[in-house]
C-alpha positions in Angstrom: 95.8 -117.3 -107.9 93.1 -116.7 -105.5 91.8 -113.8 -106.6 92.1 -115.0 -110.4 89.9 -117.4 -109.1 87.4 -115.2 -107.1 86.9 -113.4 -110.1 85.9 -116.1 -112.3 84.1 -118.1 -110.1 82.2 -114.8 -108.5 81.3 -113.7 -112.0 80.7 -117.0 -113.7 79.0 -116.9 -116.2 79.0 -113.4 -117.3 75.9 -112.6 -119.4 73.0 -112.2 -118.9 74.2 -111.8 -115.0 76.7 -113.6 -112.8 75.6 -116.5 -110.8 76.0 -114.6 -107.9 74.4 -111.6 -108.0 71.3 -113.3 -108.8 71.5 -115.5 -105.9 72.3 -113.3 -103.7 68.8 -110.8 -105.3 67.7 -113.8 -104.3 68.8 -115.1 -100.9 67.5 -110.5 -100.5 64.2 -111.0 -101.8 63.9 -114.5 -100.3 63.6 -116.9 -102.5 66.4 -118.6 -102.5 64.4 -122.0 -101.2 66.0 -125.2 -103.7 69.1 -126.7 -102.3 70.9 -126.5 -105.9 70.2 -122.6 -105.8 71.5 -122.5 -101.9 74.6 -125.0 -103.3 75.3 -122.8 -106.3 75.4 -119.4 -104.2 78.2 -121.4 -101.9 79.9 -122.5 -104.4 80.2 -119.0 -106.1 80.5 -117.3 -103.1 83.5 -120.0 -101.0 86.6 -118.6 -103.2 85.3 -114.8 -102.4 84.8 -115.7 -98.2 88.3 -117.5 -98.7 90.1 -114.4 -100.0 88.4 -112.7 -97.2 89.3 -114.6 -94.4 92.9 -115.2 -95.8 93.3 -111.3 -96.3 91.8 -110.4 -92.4 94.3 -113.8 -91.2 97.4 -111.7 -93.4 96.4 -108.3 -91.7 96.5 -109.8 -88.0 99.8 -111.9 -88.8 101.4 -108.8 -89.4 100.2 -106.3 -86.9 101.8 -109.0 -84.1 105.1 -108.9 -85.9 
C-alpha cells in the first residue's frame, strides 16, 4: 500500500510533469521561496521519505535477528 501510494502521490499529477520533479528543479535552482510550493513538495515527497525510512528500519530489524 505504501508504495501504491508513493507512486501516486510522487507522480501526481502526471502531465505536463509531476508535482515533484518540478519542485524539486525548483528547491535545485532555488526558487522554491512560497510556503504552498515548500508545503506541496512535502506533501509529495512524505509518502516517498516514509517508504524510505520504513525500508532502512526493515533492513536493520533483520540483520539483528
Amino acid at each position: 500500500m505504501l508504495i501504491f501510494l508513493s507512486i501516486i502521490l510522487g507522480l501526481a499529477p502526471f502531465l505536463p510533469a509531476p508535482h515533484l520533479f518540478e519542485k524539486l528543479e525548483m528547491l535545485v535552482s532555488g526558487t522554491l521561496t512560497k510556503p504552498i510550493d515548500i508545503f506541496d513538495l512535502i506533501m509529495h515527497a512524505s509518502p516517498m521519505v516514509l517508504l524510505l525510512v520504513k525500508y532502512i528500519y526493515d533492513r536493520m530489524g533483520k540483520r539483528g535477528e
